[in-house]
C-alpha positions in Angstrom: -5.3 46.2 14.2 -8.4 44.5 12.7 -8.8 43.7 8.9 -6.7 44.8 6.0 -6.2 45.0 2.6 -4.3 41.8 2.5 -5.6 40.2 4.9 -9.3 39.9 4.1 -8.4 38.5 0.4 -10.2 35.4 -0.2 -8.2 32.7 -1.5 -8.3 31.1 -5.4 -10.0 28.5 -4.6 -13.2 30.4 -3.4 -15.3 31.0 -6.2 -16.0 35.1 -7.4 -19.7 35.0 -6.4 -18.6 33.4 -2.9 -15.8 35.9 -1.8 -18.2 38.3 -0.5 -19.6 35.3 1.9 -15.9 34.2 2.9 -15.2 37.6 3.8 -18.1 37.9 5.8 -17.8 34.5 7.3 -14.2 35.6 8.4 -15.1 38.5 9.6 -17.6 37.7 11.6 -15.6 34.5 13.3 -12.6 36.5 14.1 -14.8 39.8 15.3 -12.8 41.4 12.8 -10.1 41.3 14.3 -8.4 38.7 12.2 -7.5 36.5 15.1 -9.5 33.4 16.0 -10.8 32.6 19.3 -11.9 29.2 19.1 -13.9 27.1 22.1 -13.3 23.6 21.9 -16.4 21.5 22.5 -15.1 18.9 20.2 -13.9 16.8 23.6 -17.0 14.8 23.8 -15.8 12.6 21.3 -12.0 12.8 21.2 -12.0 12.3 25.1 -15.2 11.1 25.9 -16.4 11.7 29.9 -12.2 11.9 30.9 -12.7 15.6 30.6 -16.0 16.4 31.9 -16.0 14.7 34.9 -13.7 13.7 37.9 -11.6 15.5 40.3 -11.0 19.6 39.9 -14.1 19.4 36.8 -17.3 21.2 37.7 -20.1 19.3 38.6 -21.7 21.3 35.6 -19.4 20.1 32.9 -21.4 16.5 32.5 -24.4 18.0 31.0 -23.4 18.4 27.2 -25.7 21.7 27.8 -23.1 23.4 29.8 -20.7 23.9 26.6 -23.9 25.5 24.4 -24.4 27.6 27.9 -21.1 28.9 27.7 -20.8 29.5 23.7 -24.1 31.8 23.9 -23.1 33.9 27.2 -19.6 34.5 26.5 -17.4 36.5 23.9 -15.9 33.4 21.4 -15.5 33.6 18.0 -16.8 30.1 17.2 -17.7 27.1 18.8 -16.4 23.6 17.5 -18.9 20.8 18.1 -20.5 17.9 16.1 -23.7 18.2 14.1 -24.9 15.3 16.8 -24.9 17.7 19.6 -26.0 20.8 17.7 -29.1 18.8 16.6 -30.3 18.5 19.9 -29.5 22.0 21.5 -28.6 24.5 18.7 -32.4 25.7 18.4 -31.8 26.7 22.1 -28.2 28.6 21.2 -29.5 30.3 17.6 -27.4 33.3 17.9 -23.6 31.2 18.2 -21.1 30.7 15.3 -21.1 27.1 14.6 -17.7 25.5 13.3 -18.9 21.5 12.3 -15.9 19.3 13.0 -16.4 16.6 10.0 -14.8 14.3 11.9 -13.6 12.5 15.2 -12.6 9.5 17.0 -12.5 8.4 21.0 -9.2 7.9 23.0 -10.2 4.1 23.7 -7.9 2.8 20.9 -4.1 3.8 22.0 -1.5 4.2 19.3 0.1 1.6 20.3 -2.5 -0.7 19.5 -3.4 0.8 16.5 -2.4 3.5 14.0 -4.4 6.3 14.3 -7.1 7.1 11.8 -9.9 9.7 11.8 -12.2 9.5 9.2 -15.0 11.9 8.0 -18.2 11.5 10.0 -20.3 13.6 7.6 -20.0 15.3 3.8 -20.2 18.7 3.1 -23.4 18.0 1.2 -24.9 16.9 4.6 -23.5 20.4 6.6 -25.1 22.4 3.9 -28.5 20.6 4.6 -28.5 21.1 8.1 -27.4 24.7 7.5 -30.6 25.1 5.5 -33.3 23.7 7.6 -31.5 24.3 11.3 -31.1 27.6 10.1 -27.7 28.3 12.9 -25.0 30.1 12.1 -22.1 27.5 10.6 -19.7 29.8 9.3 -17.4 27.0 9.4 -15.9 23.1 9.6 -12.9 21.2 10.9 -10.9 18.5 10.1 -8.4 16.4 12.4 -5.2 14.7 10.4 -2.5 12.7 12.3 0.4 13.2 10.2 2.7 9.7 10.0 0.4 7.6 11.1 0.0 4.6 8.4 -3.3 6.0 7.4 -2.3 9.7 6.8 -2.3 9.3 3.1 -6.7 8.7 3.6 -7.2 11.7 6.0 -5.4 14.1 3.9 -7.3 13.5 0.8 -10.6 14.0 3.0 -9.3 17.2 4.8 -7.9 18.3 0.4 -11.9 17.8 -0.3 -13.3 19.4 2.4 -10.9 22.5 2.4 -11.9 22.5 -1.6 -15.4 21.6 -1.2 -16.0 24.8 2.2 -14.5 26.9 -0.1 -16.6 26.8 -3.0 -19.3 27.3 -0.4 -17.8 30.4 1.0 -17.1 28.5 4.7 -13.7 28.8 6.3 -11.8 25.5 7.2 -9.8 24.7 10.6 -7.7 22.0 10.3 -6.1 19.9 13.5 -2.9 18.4 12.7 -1.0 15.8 15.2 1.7 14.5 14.2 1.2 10.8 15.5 1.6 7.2 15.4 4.5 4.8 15.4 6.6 6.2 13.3 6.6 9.7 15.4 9.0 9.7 18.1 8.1 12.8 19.2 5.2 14.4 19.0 6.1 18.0 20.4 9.3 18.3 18.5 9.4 21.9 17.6 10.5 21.1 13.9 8.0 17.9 13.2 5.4 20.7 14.4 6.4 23.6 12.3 6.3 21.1 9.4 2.7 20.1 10.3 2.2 23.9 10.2 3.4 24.1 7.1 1.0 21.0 6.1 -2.1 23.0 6.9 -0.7 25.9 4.6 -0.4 23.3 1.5 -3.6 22.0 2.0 -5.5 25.6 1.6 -6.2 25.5 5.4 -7.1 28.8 6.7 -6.9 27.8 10.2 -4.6 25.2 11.6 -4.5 24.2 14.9 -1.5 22.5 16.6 0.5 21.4 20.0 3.0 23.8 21.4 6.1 23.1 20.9 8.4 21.3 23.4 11.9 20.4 23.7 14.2 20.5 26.6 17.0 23.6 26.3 14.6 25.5 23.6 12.7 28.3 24.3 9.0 27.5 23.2 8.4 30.9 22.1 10.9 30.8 20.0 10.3 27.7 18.5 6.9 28.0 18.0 8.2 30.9 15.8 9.1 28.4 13.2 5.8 26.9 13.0 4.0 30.0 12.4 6.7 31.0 9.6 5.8 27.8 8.3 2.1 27.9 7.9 2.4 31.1 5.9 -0.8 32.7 5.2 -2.5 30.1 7.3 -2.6 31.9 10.8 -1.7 28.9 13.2 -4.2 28.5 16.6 -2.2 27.7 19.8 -4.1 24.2 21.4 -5.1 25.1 24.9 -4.3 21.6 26.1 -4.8 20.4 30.0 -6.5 22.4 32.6 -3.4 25.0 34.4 -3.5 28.1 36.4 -5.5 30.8 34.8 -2.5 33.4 34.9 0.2 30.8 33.8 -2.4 30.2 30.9 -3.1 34.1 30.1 0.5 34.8 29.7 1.5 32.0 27.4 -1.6 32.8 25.1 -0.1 36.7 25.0 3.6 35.3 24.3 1.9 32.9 21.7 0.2 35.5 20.0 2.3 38.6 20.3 5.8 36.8 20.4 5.6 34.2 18.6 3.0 35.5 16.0 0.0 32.6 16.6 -3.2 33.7 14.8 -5.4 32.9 17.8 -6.5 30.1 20.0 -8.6 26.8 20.6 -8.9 26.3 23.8 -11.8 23.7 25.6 -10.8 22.2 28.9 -9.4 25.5 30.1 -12.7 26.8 29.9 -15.5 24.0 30.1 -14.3 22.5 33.0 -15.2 25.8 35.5 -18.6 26.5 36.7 -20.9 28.7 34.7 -19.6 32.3 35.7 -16.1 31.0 35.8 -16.1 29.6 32.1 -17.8 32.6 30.9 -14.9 35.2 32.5 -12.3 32.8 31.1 -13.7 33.2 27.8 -13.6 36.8 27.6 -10.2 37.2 29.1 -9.2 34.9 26.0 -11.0 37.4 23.7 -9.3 40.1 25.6 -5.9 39.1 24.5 -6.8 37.2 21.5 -9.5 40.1 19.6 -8.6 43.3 21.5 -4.9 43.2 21.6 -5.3 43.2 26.0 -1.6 42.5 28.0 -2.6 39.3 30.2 -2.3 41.3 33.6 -5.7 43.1 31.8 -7.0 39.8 30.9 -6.6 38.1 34.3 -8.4 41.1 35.5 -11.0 40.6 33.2 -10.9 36.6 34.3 -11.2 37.6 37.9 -14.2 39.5 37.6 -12.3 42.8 38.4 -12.5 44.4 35.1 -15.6 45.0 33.0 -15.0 43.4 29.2 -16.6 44.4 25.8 -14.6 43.1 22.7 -13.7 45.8 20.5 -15.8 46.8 17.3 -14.2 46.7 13.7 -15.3 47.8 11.0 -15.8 45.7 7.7 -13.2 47.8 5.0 
């Protein structure tokens, strides 16, 4: 089931002559299917070369180019990267939906040396004038907040702004919230998630993507029920995480979706870190489950090069 009545309303904060844009920006991200399939190219950054390159990565994943490659063969939604990386290879990759993540930090600094802290990295002002003269397809931004760390209070006034300030421009908003720092003692407790959840709700978030939920004696699906309770009528994205087996991962995306209730997926390392063909089958066995509704024996089909894949067609109401 793709767009309804209720579910393509733009929220308040999106100005009259803007809704039409949201909509459309919505739309088009989700395939019209409502449900988010987001590739993760964010890494470069967050993790710097730990996840492109080593044992089990493809030789390919090194060259920046190989995420952009990916994005413009394969069925995604959106691709999340920095306006750094766009500027030197969108022009090659017009016809991709671009999410902008605002901001980002490496993995050099541990939390135990420091609080973690993410600030912006550029304004919105700045994302609309690379829209203009770039001329690519940025339906969309992202914002990471680490809920308890010492500095939380700073990157949720910035992600307040930015949620404010993409909706008065018509963009949709994903926000990553990790609950971190010293005074989390841990950070895949299935409540302390669901209330992050529930942060991205109160924060006008459309998207918000968090960690599954673990906890020894609780079943994950049904924990991760909570969060998605939580976030109310901002659909929650299941992080892909580490690289795992390919039918392992199919089958907790299904349960995440269609038992739990998740609103789609952001997965990156799961997909970048194949070869070429590989990445590209993975990312339409994703869009199998995640836009056209597929089971996940379908999908690892699809993944396996045994099944042909075309994502479904919706039609705007």
């Amino acid at each position: 089931m793709g767009f309804s009545s209720t579910t393509i309303r733009a929220p308040l904060d999106v100005p009259q002559e803007k809704r039409p844009e949201y909509v459309q920006n919505l739309f088009n991200i989700t395939r019209g299917s409502g449900r988010l399939m987001l590739f993760a190219g964010d890494q470069k950054i967050e993790h710097l070369n730990d996840d492109f390159y080593g044992p089990g990565i493809s030789p390919e994943d090194n060259d920046p180019e190989h995420l952009f490659r990916i994005a413009s063969s394969a069925e995604i939604g959106c691709f999340a990267t920095q306006i750094g990386l766009l500027a030197r290879y969108g022009e090659d990759y017009p016809r991709v939906n671009y999410l902008v993540k605002l901001n980002s930090k490496t993995n050099v600094v541990k939390t135990g040396q420091a609080e973690p802290f993410s600030g912006a990295l550029y304004s919105l002002v700045q994302v609309d004038e690379f829209r203009q003269h770039s001329g690519l397809n940025i339906p969309a931004v992202g914002y990471t907040i680490y809920a308890g760390s010492e500095h939380e209070a700073q990157m949720l006034r910035e992600a307040a702004q930015i949620i404010y300030g993409a909706h008065k421009r018509g963009m949709i908003v994903v926000v990553w919230i990790y609950p971190r720092g010293a005074a989390v003692k841990d950070e895949h407790d299935p409540h302390l998630i669901a209330g992050a959840a529930g942060l991205g709700c109160s924060l006008g978030a459309d998207f918000v993507k968090i960690n599954y939920p673990k906890k020894d004696g609780v079943d994950s699906k049904e924990a991760f029920k909570e969060a998605v309770q939580a976030a109310g009528r901002c659909k929650v994205l299941c992080a892909g995480g580490s690289s795992v087996d390919v039918k392992f991962f199919l089958e907790r995306l299904w349960a995440q979706i269609f038992i739990s209730g998740a609103g789609g997926n952001a997965t990156g390392r799961n997909i970048h870190q194949k070869p070429l063909k590989e990445a590209i089958l993975m990312c339409n066995a994703i869009s199998a489950i995640v836009v056209n509704r597929a089971g996940a024996e379908e999908a690892l089909a699809i993944c396996n090069g045994r099944k042909e894949f075309k994502v479904k067609d919706y039609n705007m109401p």
